[in-house]
C-alpha positions in Angstrom: -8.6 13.5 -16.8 -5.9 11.3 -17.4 -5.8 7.6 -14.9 -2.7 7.6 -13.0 -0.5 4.6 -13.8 -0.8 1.7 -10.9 2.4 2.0 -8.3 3.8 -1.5 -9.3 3.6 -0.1 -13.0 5.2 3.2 -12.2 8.1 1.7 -10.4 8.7 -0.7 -13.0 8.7 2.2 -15.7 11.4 4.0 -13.4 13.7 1.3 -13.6 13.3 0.8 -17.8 13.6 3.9 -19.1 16.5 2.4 -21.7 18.2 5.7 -20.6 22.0 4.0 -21.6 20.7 2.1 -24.2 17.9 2.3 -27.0 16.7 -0.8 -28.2 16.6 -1.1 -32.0 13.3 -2.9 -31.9 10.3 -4.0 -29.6 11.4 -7.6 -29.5 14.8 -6.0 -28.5 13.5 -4.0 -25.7 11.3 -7.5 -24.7 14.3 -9.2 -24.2 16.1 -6.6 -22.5 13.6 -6.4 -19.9 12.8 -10.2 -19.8 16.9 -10.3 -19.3 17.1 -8.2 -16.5 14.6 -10.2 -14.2 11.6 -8.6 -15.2 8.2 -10.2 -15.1 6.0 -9.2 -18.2 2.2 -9.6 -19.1 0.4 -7.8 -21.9 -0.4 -5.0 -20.5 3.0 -3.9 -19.0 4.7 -4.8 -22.1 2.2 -2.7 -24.3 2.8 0.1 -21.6 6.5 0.0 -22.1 7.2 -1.2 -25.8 3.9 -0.4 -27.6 3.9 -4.4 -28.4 0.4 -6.3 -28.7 2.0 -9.4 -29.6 4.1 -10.3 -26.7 2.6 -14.0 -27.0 4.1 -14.6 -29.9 7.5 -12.7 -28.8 7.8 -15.0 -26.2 7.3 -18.2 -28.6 10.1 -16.8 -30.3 12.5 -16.7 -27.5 11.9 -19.9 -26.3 12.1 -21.7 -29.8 15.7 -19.8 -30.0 16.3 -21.8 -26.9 15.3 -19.2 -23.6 14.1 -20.6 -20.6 10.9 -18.3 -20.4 8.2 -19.2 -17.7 4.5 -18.1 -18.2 2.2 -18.2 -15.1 -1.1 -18.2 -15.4 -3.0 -15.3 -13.3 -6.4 -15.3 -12.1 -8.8 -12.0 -11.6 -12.3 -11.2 -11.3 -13.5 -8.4 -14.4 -15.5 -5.1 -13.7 -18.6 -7.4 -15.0 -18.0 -9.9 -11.8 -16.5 -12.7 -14.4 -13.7 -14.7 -14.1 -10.4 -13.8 -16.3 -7.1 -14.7 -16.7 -3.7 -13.4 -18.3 -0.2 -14.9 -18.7 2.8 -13.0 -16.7 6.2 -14.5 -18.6 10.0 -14.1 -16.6 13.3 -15.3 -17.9 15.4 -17.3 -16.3 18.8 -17.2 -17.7 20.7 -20.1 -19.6 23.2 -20.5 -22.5 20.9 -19.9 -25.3 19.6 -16.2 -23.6 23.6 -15.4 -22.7 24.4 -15.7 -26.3 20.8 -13.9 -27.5 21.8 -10.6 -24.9 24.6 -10.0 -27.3 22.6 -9.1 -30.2 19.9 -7.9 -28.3 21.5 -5.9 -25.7 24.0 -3.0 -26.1 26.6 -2.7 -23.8 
C-alpha cells in the first residue's frame, strides 16, 4: 500500500504543477520554484523535479549571483539519532531577475 504524501508536501505539489509552463530542465524547474518563494530541501525537490543534486544546484545559483538562504534543520531519526538537512529559499535580487528570463517562461 502506497504512503500517502505529508499535507505540507501535498499542498506544495498543488501549487507547482508547472501546468502554464514546462520547464525545459530540472535546474529550470529549481529555479522556478526557488523564484516563486518556495522553500526547498532534498526531499521535496526530488519529489517534484526527480533532482538528487539540489546541493550542488543551489551552488550554482548563488555563484551566478542569487541570494539563496540554506537553514539548517534539526530532527531526531527512526533509530532515536540526531539528523539534520538543509531547507534553501530565494530571496530575490538583480542577478535572479535577470536568471527568471532564461529560466522561466512567460
Amino acid at each position: 500500500m502506497a504512503k500517502s504524501v505529508p499535507m505540507k508536501l501535498a499542498k506544495l505539489t498543488k501549487k507547482t504543477t508547472f501546468d502554464n509552463m514546462k520547464p525545459k530542465s530540472q535546474k529550470a524547474a529549481i529555479f522556478s520554484l526557488l523564484n516563486s518563494g518556495h522553500k526547498l530541501d532534498l526531499l521535496k525537490a526530488f519529489k517534484l523535479t526527480g533532482t538528487m543534486k539540489l546541493a550542488a544546484r543551489v551552488s550554482e545559483f548563488r555563484n551566478m549571483g542569487c541570494n539563496i538562504e540554506g537553514e539548517k534543520k534539526h530532527f531526531k531519526t527512526k533509530f532515536g539519532t540526531a539528523g539534520k538537512y538543509m531547507e534553501y529559499s530565494m530571496k530575490p535580487n538583480k542577478a535572479s531577475k535577470q536568471l527568471s528570463k532564461y529560466y522561466v517562461n512567460n
